[in-house]
N, C-alpha and C positions, 0 to 999 in steps of 0.2 A: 484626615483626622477629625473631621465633623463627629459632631454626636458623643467625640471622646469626653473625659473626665477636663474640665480647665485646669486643675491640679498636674494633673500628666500630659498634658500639651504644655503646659508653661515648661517644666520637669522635661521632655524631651527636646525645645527650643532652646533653652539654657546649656543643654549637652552638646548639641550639634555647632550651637557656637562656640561652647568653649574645645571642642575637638579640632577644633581650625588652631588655635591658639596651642595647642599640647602639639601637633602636628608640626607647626612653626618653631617652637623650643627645640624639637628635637630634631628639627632638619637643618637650624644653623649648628647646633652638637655638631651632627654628622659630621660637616662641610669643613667646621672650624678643628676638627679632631684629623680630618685628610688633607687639610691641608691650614697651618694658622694663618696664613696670609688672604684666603678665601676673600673676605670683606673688603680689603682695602683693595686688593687686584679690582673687585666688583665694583668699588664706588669712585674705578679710578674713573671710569669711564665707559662707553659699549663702542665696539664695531663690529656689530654683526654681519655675518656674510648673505645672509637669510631676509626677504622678508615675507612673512606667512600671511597670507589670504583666506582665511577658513571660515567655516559655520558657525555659528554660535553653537550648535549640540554639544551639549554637556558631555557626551562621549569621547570624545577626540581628541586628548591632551597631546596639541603640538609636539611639546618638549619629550615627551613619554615614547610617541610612536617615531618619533625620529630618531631618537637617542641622545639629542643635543641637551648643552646643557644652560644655567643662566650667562644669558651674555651674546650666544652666538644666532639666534632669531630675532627678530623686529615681528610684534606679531598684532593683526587686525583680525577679529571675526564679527559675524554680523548676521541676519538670515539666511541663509541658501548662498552663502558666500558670493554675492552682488560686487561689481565693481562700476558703480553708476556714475557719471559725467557731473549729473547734479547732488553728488552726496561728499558735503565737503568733508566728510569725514574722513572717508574713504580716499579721495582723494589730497586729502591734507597728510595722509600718513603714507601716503605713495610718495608724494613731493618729496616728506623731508628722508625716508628712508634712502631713496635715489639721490637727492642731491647733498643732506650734509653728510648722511651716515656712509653712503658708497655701496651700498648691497651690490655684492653681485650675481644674484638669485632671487629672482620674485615669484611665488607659488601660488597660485590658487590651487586649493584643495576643496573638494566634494565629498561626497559621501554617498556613498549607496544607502538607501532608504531614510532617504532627505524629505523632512518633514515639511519642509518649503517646498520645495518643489510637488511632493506630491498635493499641497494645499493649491498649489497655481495652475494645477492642471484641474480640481474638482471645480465643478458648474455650483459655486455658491459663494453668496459673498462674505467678505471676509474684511469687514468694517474698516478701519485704519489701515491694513497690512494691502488693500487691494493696490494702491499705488507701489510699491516694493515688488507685488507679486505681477505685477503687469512685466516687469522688465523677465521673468522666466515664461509669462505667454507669449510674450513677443521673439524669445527664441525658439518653441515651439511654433509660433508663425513663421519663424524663418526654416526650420528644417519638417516641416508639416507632410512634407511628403515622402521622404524617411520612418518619421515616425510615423505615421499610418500606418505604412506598407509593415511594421512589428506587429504582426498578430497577440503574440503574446504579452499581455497589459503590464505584467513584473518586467518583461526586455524591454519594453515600450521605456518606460518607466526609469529604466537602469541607464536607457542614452539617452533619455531628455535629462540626466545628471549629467553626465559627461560632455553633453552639447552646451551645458549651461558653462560648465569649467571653462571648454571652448572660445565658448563665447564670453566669458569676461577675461581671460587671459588676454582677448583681443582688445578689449575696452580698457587695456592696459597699455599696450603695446601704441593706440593711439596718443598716449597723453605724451605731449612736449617734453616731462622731465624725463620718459624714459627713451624715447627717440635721438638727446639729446644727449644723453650720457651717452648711451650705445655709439653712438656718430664717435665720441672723443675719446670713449676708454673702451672698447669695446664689451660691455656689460654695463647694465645688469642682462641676465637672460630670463625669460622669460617662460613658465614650466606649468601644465598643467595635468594637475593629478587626482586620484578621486582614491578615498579609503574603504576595504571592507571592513561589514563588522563580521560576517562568517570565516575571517580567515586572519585578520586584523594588518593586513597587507596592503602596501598601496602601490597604486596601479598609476604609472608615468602614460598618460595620452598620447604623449610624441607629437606635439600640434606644431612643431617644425617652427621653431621661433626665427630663423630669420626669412625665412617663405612667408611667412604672418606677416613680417614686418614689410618687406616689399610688393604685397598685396595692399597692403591697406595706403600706401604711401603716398598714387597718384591723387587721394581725394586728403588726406589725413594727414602729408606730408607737415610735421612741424619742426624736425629737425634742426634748423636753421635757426641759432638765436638770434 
């Protein structure tokens, strides 16, 4: 919007916010017309079955592409849908999702033409984000010899998504609260999936959640409270 008129950039920021707000009136409408109880059911409280792991790309509306609706996902997104050891955030919404809420589904979701990832594979730096983006070169260190052997830089590209999913499903599957629930209720489970946008489909990796789990167990074992 550079260069535009300041009269008509004020004039379209005034719009775009009040369209969040007309949008909001008329989706409690809907809710409150199918069902009057809607509100109070919502605020009795959540137990979602779901916890979602995703991207921050603004394209990807969890609740939309899954079909669910408010109530039944717990949802985290972030860059390149990361699940880091030292990002309390990440890990403060694993904790209480697994231990108060009970999920018994935890998702990491990717995305084909993942703006992160294709950032953490390009040779330039990338100010504040190079910390963040080290944890997806560090999985291309670990499958480097896979991805080489893809000639083609789009397939290249398309399974360093899916090895990232991969690999943070795994960086999930190590933490205590989910080792721990698993042991005594047997879930949550742990699923990762990656979405298109040519197709608007998602695609289940099949990363074999309890083969994951008894891989990683002799060095990672926390099980045991």
């Amino acid at each position: 919007m550079a260069g535009q008129d300041p009269k008509e950039v004020r004039k379209y920021l005034q719009q775009s916010h009040d369209r969040i707000f007309e949008n909001n009136r008329k989706w409690a409408k809907e809710h409150v017309e199918k069902n009057p109880e809607f509100f109070n059911e919502l605020s009795a409280g959540q137990e979602p079955d779901y916890l979602w792991i995703g991207c921050s790309d603004s394209r990807i509306p969890a609740e939309a592409i899954t079909g669910l609706g408010p109530g039944e996902m717990f949802i985290h997104r972030n860059i390149a849908n990361l699940v880091c050891n030292t990002d309390l955030n990440v890990m403060s919404v694993v904790n209480y999702a697994v231990r108060h809420l009970k999920v018994k589904h935890i998702i990491v979701c990717g995305h084909y033409g993942c703006g992160g990832v294709k950032a953490a594979i390009s040779p330039k730096d990338m100010g504040l984000l190079n910390p963040w983006l080290r944890n997806i070169r560090d999985v291309y260190r670990l499958h480097e010899t896979e991805l080489d052997a893809i000639k083609d830089e789009e397939k290249r590209y398309d399974r360093l998504v899916e090895l990232n999913v991969v690999e943070q499903c795994r960086n999930i599957i190590k933490t205590a609260a989910v080792q721990q629930s698993y042991k005594k209720n047997e879930f949550p489970i742990v699923h990762g999936w990656v979405f298109g946008f040519k197709d608007g489909l998602l695609k289940d990796l099949e990363i074999g959640f309890e083969d994951m789990l008894k891989g990683i167990q002799k060095i990672y074992d926390l099980s045991t409270e």
